[in-house]
C-alpha positions in Angstrom: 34.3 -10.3 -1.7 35.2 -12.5 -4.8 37.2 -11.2 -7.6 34.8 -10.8 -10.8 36.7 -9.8 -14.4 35.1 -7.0 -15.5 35.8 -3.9 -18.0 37.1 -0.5 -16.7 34.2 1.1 -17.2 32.3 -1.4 -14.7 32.0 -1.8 -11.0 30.7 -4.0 -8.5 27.8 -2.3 -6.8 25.9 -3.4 -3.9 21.9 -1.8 -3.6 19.2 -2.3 -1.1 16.0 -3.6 -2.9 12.7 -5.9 -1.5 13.0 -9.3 -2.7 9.9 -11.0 -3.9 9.4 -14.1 -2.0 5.6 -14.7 -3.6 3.1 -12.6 -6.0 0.0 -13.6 -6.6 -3.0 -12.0 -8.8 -6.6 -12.8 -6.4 -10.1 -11.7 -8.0 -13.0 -11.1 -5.1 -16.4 -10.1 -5.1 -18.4 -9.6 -1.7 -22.4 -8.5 -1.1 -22.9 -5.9 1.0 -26.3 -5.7 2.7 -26.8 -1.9 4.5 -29.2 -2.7 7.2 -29.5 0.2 9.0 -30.6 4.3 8.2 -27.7 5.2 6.0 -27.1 8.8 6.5 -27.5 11.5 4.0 -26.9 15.0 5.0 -29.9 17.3 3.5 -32.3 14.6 3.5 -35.8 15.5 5.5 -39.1 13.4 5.2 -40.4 15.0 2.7 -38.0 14.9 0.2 -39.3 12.9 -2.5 -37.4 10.2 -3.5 -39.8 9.3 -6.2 -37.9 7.7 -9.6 -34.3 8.1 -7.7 -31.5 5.7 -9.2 -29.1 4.2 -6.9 -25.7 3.9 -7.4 -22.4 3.6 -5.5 -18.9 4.3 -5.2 -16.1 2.5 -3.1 -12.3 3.3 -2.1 -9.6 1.8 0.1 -10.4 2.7 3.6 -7.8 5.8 4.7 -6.6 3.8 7.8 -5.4 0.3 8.1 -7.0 -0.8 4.6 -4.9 -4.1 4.4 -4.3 -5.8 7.7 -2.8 -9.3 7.6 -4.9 -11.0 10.7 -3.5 -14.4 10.5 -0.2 -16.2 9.1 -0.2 -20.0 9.6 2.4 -22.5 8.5 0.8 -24.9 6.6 2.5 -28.1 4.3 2.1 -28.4 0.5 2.8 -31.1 -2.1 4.0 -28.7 -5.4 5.1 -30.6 -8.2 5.8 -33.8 -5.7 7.6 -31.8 -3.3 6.2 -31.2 0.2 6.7 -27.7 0.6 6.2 -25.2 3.6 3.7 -21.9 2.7 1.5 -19.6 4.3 -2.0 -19.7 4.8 -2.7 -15.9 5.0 -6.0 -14.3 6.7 -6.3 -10.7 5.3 -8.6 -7.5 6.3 -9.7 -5.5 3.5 -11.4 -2.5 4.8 -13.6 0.3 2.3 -15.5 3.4 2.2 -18.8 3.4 0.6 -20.7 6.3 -0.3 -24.5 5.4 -1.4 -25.9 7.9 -4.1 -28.8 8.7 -5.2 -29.6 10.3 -8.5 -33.5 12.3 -9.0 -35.3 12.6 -12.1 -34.6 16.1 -11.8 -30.9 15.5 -11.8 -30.1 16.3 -7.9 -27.5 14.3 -6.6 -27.7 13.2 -3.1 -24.5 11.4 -1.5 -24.8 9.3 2.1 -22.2 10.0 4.6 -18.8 7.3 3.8 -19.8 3.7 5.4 -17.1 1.3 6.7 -17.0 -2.3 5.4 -14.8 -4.4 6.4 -14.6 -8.0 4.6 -11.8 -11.2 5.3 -10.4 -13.5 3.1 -7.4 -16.1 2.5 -4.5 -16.3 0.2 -1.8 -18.6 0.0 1.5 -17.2 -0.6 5.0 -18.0 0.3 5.3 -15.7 3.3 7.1 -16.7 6.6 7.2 -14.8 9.3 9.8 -11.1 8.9 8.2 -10.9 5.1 6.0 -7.6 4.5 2.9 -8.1 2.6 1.3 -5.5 0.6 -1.9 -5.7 -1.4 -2.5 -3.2 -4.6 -5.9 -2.7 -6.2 -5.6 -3.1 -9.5 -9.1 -2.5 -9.6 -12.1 -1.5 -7.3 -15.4 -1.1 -8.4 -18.9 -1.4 -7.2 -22.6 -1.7 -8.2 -26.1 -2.2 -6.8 -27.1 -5.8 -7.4 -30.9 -4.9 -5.7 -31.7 -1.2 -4.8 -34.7 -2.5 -3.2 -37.2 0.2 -1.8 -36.2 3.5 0.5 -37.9 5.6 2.2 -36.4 9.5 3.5 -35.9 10.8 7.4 -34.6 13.0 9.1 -30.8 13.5 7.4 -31.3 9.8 6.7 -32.4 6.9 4.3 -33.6 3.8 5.3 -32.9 1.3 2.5 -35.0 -2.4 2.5 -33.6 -5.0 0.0 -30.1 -2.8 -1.1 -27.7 -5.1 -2.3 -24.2 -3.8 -2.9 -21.7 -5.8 -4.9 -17.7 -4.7 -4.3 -15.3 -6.6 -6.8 -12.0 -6.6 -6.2 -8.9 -7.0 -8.3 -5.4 -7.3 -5.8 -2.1 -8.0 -7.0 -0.6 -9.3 -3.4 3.3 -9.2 -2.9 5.6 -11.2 0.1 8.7 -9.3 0.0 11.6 -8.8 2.5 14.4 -5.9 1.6 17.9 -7.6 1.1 21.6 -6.5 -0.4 22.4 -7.4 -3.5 25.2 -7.4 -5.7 26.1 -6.9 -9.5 28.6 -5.7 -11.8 27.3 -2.4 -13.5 27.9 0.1 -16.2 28.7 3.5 -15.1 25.9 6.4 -17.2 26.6 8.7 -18.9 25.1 12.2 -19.9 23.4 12.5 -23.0 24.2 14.5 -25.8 23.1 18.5 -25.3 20.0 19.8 -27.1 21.4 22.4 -29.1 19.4 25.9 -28.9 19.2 28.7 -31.6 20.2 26.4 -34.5 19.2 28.1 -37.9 16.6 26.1 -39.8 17.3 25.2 -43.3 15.6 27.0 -45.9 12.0 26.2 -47.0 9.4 27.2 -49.3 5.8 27.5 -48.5 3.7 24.4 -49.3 1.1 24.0 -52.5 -1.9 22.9 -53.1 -1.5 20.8 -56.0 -5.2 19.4 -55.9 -6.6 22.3 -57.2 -3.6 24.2 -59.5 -2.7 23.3 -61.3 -5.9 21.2 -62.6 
């Protein structure tokens, strides 16, 4: 270790912490077209479905909702420099729960649907670095609700459009030692309890005495 000058009241301290190789902020928006009877529990043929709203919800799938399918080398000119990155391939999965709102204000929720979408970032990322992917935001809509008719426990949807937008902060890091010269804490001052409050008199009410 190399000597450092440093006051008494400092030390060199060495901390385990993930070093960000690459971060990058990635917008994406992907249709999602239901072709098959979506499920909704309660649903029989003749429930009427007459002057229902659709709407949707969607959330990070509970397992595996970032997997990183693909890392491949790939050479770069940045700022006249030929540079080595990653061209990542990434599996977003989702849950999507389909509802339905009736005039009469009965609110009917499918079963959660899987979706699944791929895209590609670039990213400084060779092999050993972890990449995680935060939603910053998730959102959904219905771009067409097209027409649907009721079964058995199910709904069969013709012409539902789903839109899923996407806002991901994505992060190459790798965890690392590091080295600084710190100062030590210290406490802060005690609260004190039970202190007497200095005197005070009640307030007035000057706007109306005195005139």
């Amino acid at each position: 270790m190399q000597d450092h000058l440093h006051l008494p009241d400092q030390e060199l301290i060495c901390i385990n912490v993930d070093k960000v190789y690459d971060w990058v902020m990635k917008e994406n928006t992907f249709d999602y077209f239901p072709t098959a009877p979506i499920a909704f529990p309660g649903v029989t043929p003749t429930t009427s479905l007459t002057g229902a709203t659709v709407s949707c919800e969607v959330t990070p799938a509970t397992t595996n909702p970032v997997v990183i399918l693909r890392r491949d080398n790939r050479q770069f000119t940045v700022d006249g420099e030929v540079v080595c990155l990653q061209l990542l391939t990434i599996q977003k999965s989702f849950t999507v729960v389909i509802v339905l709102t009736l005039p009469t204000g009965v609110v009917l929720r499918s079963s959660p649907i899987s979706v699944s979408r791929s895209e590609q970032v670039i990213l400084c990322a060779p092999e050993g670095t972890d990449v995680t992917v935060t939603f910053t935001e998730l959102d959904c809509f219905i771009s067409a609700p097209g027409t649907f008719v009721p079964g058995t426990g199910v709904v069969t949807f013709t012409g539902l459009v789903v839109t899923v937008m996407t806002c991901q902060s994505i992060q190459s890091t790798y965890p690392v030692t590091v080295e600084f010269l710190a100062d030590f804490c210290a406490p802060r001052a005690d609260l004190a309890i039970g202190a007497c409050p200095l005197p005070a008199r009640p307030l007035q009410c000057p706007t109306i005495y005195p005139e």
